[in-house]
C-alpha positions in Angstrom: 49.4 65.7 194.5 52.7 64.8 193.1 52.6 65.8 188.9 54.9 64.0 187.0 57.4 65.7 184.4 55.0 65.7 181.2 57.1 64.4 178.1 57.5 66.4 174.6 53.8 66.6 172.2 51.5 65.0 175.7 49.0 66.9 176.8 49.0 68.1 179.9 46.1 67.1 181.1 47.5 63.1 180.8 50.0 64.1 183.1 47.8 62.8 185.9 46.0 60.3 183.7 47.6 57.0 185.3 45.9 58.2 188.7 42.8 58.5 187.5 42.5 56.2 183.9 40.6 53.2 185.3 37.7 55.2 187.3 37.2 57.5 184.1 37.5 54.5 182.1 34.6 52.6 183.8 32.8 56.0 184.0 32.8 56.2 180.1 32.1 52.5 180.2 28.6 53.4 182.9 27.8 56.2 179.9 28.4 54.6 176.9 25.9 51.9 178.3 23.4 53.6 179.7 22.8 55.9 177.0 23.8 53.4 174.0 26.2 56.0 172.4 28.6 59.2 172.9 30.6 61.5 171.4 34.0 62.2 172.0 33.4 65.6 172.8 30.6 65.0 175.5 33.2 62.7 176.9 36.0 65.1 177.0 33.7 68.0 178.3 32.3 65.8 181.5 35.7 64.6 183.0 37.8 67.4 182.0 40.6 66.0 179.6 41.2 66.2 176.1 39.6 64.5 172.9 43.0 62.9 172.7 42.4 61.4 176.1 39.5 60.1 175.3 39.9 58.3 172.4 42.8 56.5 173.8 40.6 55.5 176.9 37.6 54.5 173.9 40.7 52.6 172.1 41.9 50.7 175.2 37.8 49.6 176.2 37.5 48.8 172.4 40.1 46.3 172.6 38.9 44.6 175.7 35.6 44.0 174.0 33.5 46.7 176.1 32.1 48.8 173.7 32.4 49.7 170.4 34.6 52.5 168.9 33.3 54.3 166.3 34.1 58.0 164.2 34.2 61.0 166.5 32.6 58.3 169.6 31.9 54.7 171.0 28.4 52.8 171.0 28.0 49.4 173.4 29.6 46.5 172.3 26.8 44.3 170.3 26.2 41.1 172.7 26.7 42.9 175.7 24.1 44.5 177.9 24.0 48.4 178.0 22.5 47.4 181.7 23.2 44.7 184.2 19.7 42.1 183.6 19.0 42.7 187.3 19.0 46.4 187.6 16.9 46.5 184.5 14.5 43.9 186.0 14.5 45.8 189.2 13.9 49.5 187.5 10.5 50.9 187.2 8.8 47.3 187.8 5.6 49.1 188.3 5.7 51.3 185.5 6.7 48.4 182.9 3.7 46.2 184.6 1.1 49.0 184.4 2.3 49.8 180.9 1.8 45.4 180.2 -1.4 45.9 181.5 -2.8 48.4 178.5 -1.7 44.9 176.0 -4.7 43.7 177.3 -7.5 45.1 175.6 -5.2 44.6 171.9 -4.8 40.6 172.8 -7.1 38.2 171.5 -7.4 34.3 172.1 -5.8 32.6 169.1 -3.5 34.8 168.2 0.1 34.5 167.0 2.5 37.1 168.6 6.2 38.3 168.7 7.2 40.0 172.4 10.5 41.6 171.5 13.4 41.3 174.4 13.4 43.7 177.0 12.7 43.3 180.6 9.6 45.5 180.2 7.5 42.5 179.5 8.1 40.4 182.4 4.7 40.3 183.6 3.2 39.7 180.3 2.2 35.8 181.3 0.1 37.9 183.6 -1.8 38.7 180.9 -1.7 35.9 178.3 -3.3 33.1 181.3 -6.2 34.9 180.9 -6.2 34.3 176.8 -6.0 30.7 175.6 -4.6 29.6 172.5 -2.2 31.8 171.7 0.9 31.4 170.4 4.0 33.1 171.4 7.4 33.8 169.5 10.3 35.9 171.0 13.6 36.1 171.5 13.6 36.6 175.6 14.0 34.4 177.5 12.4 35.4 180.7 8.8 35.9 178.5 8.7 32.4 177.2 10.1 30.8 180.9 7.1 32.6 182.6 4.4 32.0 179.8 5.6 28.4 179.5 5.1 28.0 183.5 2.2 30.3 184.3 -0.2 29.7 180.7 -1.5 27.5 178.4 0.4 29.4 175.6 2.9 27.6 172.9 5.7 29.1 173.0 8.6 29.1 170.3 12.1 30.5 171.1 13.9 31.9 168.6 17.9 30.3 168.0 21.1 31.5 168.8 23.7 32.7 171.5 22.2 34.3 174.7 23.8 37.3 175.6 26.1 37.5 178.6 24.4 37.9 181.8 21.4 38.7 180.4 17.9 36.7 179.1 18.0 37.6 175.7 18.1 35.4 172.7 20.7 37.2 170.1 19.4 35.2 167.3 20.8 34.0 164.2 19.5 34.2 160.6 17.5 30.9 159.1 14.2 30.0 158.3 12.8 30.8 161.5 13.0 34.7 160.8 10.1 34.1 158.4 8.2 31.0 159.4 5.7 33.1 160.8 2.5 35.7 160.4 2.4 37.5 163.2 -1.4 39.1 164.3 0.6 41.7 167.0 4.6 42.0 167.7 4.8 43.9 170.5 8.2 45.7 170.8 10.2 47.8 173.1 13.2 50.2 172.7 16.6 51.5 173.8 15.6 54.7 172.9 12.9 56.6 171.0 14.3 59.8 169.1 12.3 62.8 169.3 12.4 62.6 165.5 10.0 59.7 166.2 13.1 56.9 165.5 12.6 53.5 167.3 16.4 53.2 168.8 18.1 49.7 169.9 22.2 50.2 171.5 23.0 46.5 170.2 22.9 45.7 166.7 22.2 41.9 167.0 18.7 43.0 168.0 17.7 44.9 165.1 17.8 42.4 162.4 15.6 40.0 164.1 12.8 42.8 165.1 12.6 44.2 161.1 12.2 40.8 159.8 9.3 40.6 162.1 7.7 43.7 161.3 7.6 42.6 157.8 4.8 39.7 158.9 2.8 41.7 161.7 -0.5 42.6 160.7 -0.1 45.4 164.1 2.6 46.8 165.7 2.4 47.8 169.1 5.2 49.7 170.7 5.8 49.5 175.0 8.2 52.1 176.2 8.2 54.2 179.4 8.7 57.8 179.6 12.5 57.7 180.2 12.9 56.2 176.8 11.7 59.4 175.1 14.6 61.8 174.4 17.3 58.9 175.3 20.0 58.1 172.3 21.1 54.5 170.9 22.6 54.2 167.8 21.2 52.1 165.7 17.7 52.4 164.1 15.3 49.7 163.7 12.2 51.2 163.0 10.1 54.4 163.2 6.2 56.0 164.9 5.3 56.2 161.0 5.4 52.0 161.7 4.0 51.3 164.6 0.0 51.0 165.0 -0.2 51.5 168.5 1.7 52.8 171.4 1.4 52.3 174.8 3.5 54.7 177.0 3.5 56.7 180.3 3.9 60.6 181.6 4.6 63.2 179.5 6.3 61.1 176.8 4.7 62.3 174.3 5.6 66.1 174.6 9.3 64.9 173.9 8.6 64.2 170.3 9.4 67.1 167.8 5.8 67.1 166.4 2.9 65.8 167.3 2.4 64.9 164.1 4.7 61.9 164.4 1.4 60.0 166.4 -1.1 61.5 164.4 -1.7 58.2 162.7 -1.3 56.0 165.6 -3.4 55.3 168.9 -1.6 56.7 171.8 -2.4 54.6 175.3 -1.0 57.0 178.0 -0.9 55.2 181.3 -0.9 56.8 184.8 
């Protein structure tokens, strides 16, 4: 390979960097959005190149409106999802519908309830035919398409812009954050810190989901395994919240403590 002559005050680890920018560049793009966050330093350290490199690659994505840049690392950009909708839909579909399943014994006919967005709670119509009268609110998309199709349920969509290729609802603030009193919002996560912090990567998620939690009479959390121990960055609630939570292997034995769930029922699915 042909190395060009590397000016005065580069590094000379940029001398190749033309050749090789825009694979690393969607590289950092795949890990920024898989993981919700990282650090300039874990960027530097996996492809080999200087922090300098790196925060002129998170400089050059920040300005095309890919992800956010932030002190000392980048975070996904808010609006845009940290994974393509369909290989969400299509990961772990029999995990997130076995996890759905354990709802069950926690839904009751007439209730009100919030399903937060997430792809985890596709199958939830499943569920809710069985259960008549209840009323649904949420921001996705997909939830109140298949209970509007497949129950008997009324279903109220919260406002706003829906965020590129994707199902969810990124809602804006009015009356409708507050109309309600909700018997369960069932939630899901980015990430769940082993600190016991509820995690979301995009910020226009979080506002909508703390209003809510203010007018639930019972939180119940839904989050497979793989969430444990994964990092977003932006906190929008935590265990010492939620009422119930409905997870699957070993999650649990991620958290620093166990007494983080000492106050809560765990539902450990197979």
């Amino acid at each position: 390979m042909t190395r060009r002559a590397v000016p005065s005050g580069e590094n000379p680890d940029d001398a190749t960097d033309t050749i090789h920018r825009p694979n690393r560049q969607s590289a950092i793009l795949d890990a920024v959005r898989k993981h919700g966050a990282a650090s300039v330093a874990e960027l530097a350290r996996e492809f080999g190149v200087t922090h300098q490199t790196i925060r002129r690659d998170l400089k050059r994505l920040n300005e095309s409106g890919l992800l956010q840049k932030g002190f000392g690392g980048a975070f996904a950009s808010p609006g845009a999802p940290h994974h393509v909708y369909g290989d969400r839909q299509n990961l772990l579909v029999s995990v997130k519908r076995g996890l759905v399943q354990a709802l069950e014994p926690f839904i009751q006919s007439n209730s009100t309830i919030f399903v937060g967005p997430g792809t985890t709670f596709d199958s939830l119509h499943e569920i809710l035919a069985r259960h008549p009268d209840v009323f649904v609110a949420t921001p996705n998309l997909e939830v109140a398409y298949r209970c509007a199709l497949n129950t008997d349920a009324t279903v109220y969509v919260y406002g706003g812009y829906v965020r590129t290729k994707d199902t969810t609802v990124l809602t804006v603030p009015d009356e409708g954050r507050n109309r309600f009193k909700f018997d369960i919002a069932v939630l899901g996560a980015s990430a769940i810190d082993e600190d016991g912090a509820v995690l979301e990567s995009d910020p226009l998620e979080v506002d909508l989901v703390r209003s809510v939690l203010r007018h639930s009479r019972q939180v119940i959390l839904v989050a497979h395994g793989e969430k444990f121990g994964m990092r977003a960055p932006h906190r929008v609630t935590s265990l010492d919240s939620v009422n119930v939570l409905i997870t699957n292997g070993n999650a649990l034995s991620k958290l620093k403590s166990s007494t983080l769930i000492s106050h809560l029922q765990a539902v450990v699915v197979d």
